[in-house]
SEFIZA-3560 file (N, C-alpha, C; in Angstrom, 3 decimals):
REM SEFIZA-3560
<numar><xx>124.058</xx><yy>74.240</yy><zz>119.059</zz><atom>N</atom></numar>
<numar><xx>125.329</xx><yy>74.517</yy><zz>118.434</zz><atom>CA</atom></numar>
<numar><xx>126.077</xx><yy>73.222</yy><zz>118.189</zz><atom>C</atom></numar>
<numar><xx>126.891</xx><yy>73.086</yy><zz>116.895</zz><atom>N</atom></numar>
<numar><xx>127.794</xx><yy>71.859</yy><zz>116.825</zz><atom>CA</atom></numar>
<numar><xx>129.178</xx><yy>71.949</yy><zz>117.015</zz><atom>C</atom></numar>
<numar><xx>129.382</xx><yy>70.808</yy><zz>117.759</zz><atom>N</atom></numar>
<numar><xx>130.681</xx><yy>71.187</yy><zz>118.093</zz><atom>CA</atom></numar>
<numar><xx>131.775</xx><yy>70.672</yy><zz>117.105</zz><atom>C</atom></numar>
<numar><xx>132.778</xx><yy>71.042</yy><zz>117.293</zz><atom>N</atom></numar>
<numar><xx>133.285</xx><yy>71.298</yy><zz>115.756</zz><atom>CA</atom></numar>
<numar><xx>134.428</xx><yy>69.830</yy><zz>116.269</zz><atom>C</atom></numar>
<numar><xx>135.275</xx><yy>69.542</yy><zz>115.733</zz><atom>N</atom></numar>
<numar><xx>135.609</xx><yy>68.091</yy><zz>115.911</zz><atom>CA</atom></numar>
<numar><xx>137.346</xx><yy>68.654</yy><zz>116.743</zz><atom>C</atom></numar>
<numar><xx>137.362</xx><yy>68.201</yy><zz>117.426</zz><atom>N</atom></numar>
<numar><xx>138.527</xx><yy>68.216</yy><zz>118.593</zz><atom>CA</atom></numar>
<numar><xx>138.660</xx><yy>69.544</yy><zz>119.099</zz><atom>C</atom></numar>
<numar><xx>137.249</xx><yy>69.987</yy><zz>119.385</zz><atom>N</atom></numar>
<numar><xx>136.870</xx><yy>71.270</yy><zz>120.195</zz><atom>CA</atom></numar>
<numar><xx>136.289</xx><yy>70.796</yy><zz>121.835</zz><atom>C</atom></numar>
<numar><xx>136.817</xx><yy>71.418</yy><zz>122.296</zz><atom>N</atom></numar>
<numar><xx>136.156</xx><yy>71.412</yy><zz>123.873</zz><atom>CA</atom></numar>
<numar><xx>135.160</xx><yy>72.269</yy><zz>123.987</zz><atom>C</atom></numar>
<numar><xx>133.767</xx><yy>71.562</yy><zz>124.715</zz><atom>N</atom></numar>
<numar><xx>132.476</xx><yy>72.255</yy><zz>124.288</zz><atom>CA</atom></numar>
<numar><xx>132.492</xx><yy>73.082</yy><zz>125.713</zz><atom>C</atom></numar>
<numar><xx>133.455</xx><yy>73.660</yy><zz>126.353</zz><atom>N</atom></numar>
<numar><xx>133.367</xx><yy>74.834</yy><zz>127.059</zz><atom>CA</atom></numar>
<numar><xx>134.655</xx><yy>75.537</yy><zz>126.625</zz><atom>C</atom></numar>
<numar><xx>135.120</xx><yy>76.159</yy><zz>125.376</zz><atom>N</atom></numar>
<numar><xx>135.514</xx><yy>77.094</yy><zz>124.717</zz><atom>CA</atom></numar>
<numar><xx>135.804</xx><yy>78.381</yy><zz>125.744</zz><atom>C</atom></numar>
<numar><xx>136.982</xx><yy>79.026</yy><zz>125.946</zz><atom>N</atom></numar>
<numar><xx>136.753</xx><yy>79.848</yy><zz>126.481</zz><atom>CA</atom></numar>
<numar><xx>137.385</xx><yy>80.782</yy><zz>125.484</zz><atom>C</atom></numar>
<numar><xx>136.891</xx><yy>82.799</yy><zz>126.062</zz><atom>N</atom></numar>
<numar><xx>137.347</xx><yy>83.749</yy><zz>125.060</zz><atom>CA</atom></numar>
<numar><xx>138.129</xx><yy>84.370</yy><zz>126.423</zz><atom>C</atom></numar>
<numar><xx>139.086</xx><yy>85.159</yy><zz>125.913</zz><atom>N</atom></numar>
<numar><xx>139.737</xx><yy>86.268</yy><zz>126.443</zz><atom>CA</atom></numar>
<numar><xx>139.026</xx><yy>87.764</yy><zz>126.308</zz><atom>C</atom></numar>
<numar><xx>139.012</xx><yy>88.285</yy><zz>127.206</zz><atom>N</atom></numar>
<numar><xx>138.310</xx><yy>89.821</yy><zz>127.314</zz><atom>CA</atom></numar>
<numar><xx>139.457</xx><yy>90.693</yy><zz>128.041</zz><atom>C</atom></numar>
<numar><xx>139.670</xx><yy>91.863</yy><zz>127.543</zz><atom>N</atom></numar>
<numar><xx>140.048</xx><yy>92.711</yy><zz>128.509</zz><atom>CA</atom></numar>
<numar><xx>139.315</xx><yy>94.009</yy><zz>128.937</zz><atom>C</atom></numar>
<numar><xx>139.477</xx><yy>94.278</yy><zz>130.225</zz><atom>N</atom></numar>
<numar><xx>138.640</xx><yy>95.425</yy><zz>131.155</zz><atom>CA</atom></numar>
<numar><xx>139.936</xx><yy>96.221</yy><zz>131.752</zz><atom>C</atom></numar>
<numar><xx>139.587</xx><yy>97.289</yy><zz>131.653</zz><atom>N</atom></numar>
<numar><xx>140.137</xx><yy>98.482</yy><zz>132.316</zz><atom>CA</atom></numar>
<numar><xx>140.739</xx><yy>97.947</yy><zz>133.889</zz><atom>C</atom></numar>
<numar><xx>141.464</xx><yy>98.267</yy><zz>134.140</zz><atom>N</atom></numar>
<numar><xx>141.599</xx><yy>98.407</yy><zz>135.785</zz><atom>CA</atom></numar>
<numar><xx>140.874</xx><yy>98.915</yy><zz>137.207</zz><atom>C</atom></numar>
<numar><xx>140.254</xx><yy>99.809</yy><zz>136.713</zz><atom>N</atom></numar>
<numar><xx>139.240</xx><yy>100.290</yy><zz>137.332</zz><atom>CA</atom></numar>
<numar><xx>138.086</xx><yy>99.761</yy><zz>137.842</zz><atom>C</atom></numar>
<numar><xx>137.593</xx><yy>99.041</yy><zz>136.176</zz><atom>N</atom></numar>
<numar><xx>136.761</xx><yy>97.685</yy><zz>136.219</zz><atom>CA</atom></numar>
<numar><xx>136.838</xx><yy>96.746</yy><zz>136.888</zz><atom>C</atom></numar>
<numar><xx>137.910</xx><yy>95.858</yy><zz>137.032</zz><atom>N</atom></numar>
<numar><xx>138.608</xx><yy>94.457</yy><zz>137.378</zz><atom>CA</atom></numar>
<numar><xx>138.434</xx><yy>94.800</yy><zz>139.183</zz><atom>C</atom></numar>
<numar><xx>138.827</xx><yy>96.191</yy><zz>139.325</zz><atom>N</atom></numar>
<numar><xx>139.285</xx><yy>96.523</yy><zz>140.959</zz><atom>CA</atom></numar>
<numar><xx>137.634</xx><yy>96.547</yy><zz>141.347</zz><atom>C</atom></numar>
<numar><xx>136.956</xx><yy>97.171</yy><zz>140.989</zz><atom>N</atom></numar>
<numar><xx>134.904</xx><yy>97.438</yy><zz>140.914</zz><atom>CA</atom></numar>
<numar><xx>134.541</xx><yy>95.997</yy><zz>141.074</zz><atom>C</atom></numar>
<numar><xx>134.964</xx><yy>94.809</yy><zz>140.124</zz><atom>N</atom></numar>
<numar><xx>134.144</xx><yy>93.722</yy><zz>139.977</zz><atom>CA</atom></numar>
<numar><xx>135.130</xx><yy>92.664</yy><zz>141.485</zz><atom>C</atom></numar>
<numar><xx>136.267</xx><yy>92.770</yy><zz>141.757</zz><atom>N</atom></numar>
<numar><xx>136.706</xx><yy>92.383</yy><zz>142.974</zz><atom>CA</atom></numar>
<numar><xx>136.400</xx><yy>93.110</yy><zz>144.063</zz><atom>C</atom></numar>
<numar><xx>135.743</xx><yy>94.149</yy><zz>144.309</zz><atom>N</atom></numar>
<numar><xx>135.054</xx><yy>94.820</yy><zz>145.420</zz><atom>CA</atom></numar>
<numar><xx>133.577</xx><yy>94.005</yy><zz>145.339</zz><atom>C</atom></numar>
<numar><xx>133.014</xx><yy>94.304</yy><zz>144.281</zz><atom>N</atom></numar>
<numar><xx>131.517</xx><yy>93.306</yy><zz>144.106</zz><atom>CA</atom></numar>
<numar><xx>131.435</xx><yy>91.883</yy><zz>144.679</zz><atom>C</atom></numar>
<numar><xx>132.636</xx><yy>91.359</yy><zz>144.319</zz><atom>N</atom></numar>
<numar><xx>132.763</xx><yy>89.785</yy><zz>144.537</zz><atom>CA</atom></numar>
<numar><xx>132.737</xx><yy>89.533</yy><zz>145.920</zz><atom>C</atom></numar>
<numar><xx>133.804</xx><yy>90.767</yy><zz>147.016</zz><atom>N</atom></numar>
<numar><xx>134.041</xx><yy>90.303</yy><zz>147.709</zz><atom>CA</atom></numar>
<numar><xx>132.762</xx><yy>91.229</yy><zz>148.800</zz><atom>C</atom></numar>
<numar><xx>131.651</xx><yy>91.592</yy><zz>148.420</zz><atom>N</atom></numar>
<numar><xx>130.289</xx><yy>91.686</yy><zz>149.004</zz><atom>CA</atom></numar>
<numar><xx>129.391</xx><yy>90.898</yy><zz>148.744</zz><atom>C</atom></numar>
<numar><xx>129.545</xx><yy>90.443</yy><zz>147.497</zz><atom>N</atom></numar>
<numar><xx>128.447</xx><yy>89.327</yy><zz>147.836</zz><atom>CA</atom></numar>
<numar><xx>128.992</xx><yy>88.215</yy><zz>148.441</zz><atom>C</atom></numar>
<numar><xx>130.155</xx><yy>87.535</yy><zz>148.505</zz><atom>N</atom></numar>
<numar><xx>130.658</xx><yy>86.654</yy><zz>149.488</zz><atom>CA</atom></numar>
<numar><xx>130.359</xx><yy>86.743</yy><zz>151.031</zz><atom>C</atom></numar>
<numar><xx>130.156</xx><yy>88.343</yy><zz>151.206</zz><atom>N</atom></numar>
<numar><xx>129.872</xx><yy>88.867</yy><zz>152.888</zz><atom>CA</atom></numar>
<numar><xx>128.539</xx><yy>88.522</yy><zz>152.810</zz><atom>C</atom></numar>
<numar><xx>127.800</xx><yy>88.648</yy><zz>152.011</zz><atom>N</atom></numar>
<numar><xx>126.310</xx><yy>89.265</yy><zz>152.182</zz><atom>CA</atom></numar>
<numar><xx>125.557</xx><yy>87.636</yy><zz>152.225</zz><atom>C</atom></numar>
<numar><xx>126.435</xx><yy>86.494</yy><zz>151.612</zz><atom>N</atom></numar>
<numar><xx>126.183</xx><yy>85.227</yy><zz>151.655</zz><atom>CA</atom></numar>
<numar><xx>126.969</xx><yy>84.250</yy><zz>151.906</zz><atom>C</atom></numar>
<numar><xx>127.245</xx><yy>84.169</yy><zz>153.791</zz><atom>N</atom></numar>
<numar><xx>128.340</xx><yy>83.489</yy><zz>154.291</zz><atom>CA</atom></numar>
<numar><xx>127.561</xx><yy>82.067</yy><zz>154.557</zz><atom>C</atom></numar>
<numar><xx>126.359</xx><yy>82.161</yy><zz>153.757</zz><atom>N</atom></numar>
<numar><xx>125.908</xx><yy>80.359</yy><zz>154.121</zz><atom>CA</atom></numar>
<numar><xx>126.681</xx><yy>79.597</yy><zz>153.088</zz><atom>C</atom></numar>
<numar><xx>127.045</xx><yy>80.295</yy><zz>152.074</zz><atom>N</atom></numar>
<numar><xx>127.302</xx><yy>79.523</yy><zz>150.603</zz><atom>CA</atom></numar>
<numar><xx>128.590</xx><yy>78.546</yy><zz>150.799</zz><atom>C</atom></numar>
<numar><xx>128.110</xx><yy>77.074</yy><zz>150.412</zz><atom>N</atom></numar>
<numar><xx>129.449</xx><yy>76.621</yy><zz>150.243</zz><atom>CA</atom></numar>
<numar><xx>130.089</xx><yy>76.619</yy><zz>150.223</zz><atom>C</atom></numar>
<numar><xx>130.580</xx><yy>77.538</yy><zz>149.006</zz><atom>N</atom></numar>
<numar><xx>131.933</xx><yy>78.119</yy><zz>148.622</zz><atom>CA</atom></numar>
<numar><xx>131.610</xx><yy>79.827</yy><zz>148.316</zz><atom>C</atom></numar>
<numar><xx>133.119</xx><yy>80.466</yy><zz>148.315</zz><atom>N</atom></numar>
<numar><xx>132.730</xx><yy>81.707</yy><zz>147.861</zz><atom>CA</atom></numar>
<numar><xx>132.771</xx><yy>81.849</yy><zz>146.612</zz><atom>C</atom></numar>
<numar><xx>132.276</xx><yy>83.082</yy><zz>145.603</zz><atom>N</atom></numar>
<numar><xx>132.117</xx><yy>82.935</yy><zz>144.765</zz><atom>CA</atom></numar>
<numar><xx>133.803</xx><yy>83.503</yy><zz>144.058</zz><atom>C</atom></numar>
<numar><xx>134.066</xx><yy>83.570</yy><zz>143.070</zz><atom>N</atom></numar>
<numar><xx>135.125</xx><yy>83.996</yy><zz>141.832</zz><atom>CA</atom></numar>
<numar><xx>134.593</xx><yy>84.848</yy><zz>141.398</zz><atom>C</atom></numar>
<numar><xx>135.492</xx><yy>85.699</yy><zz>141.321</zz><atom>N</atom></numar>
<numar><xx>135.748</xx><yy>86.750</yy><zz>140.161</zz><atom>CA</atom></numar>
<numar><xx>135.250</xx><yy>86.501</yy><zz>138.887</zz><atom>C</atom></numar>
<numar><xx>135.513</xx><yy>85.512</yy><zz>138.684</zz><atom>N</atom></numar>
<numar><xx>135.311</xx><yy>84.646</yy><zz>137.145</zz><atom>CA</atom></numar>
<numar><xx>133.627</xx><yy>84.741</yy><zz>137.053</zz><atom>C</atom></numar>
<numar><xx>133.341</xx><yy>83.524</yy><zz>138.041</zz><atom>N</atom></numar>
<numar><xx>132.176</xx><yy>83.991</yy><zz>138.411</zz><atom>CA</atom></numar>
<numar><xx>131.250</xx><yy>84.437</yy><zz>138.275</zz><atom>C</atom></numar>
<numar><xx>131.423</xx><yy>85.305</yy><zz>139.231</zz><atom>N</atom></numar>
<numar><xx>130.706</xx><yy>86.401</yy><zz>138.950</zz><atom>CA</atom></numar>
<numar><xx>130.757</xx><yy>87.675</yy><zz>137.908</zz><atom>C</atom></numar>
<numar><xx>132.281</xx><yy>87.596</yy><zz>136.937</zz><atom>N</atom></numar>
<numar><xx>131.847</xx><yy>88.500</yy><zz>135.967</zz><atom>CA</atom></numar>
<numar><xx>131.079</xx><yy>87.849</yy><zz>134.837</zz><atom>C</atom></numar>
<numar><xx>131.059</xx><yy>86.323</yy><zz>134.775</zz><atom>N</atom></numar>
<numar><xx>130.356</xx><yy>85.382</yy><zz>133.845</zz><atom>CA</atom></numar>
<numar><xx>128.873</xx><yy>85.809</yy><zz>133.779</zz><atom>C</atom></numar>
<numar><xx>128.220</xx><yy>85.442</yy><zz>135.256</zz><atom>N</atom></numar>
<numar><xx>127.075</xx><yy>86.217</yy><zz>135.403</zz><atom>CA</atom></numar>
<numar><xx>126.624</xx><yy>87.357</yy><zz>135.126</zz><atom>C</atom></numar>
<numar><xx>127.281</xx><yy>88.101</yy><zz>135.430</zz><atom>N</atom></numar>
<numar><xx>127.206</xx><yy>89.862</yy><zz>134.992</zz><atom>CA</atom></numar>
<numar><xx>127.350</xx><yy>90.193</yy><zz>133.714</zz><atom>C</atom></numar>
<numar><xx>127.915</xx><yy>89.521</yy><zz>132.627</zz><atom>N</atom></numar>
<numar><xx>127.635</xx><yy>89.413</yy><zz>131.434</zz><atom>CA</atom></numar>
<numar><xx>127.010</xx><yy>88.515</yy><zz>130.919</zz><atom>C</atom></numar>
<numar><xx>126.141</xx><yy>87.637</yy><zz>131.120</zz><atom>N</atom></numar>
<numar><xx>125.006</xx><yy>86.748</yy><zz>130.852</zz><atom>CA</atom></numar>
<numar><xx>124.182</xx><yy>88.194</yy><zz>131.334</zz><atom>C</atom></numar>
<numar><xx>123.944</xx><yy>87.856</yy><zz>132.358</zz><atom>N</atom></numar>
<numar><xx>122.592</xx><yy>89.264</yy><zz>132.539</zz><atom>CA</atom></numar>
<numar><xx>122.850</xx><yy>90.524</yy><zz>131.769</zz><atom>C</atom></numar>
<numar><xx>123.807</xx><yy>91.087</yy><zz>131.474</zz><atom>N</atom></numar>
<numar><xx>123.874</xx><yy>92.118</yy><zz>130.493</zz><atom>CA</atom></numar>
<numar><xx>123.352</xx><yy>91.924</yy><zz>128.984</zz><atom>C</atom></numar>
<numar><xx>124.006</xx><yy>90.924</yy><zz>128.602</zz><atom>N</atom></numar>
<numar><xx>123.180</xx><yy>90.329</yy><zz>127.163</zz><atom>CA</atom></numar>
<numar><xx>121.812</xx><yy>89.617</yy><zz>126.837</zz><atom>C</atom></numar>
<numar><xx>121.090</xx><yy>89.934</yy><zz>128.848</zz><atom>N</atom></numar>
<numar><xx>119.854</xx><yy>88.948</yy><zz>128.395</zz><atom>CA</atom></numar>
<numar><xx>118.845</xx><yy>89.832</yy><zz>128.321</zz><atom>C</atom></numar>
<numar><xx>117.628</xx><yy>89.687</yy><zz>128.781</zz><atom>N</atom></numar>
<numar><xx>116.654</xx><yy>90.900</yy><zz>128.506</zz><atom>CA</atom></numar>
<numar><xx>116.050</xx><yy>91.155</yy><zz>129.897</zz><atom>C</atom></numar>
<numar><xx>116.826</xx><yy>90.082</yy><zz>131.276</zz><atom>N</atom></numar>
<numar><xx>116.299</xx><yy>90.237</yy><zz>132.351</zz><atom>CA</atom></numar>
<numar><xx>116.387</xx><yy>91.638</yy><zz>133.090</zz><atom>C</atom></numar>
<numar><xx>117.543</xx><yy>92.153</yy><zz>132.994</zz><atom>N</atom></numar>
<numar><xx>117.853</xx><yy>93.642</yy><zz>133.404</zz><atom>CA</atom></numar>
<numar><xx>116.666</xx><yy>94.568</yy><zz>133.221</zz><atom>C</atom></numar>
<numar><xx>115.818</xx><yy>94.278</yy><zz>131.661</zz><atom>N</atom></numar>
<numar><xx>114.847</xx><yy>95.272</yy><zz>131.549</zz><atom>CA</atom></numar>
<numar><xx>113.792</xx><yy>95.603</yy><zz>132.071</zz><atom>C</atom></numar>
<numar><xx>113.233</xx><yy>94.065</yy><zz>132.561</zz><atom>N</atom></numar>
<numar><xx>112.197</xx><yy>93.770</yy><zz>133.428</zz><atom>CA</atom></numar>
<numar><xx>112.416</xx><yy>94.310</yy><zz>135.141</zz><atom>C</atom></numar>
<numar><xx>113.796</xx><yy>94.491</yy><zz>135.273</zz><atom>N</atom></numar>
<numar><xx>113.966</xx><yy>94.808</yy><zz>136.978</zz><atom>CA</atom></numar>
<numar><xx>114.083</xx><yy>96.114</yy><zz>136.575</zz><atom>C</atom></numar>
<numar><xx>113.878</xx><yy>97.512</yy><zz>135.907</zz><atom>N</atom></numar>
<numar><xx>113.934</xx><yy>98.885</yy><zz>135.517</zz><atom>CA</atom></numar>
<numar><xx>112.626</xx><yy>99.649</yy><zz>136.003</zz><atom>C</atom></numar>
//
């Protein structure tokens, strides 16, 4: 991709999610933080919904079915 001229090449978008959602993906966050208390740091919200939509748009999901 080219980056376009006085663009920052980590661009971010705005999304919005339901409440329901947001409360689901901060319950998620804060189990895998339990489930991996070796980790450096804990993980974000951010995070981990970054991930969770990378794997939604990739084709890895299909292979773990």
């Amino acid at each position: 991709m080219m980056q376009e001229e006085g663009k920052v090449a980590d661009d971010r978008i705005t999304i919005s999610i339901s409440r329901k959602a947001y409360e689901a993906l901060v319950e998620y966050t804060k189990q895998l933080n339990q489930e991996n208390p070796e980790a450096d740091k804990s993980f974000t919200v951010e995070e981990v919904l970054d991930e969770e939509i990378i794997f939604l748009f990739s084709d890895e999901w299909k292979s773990e079915q």
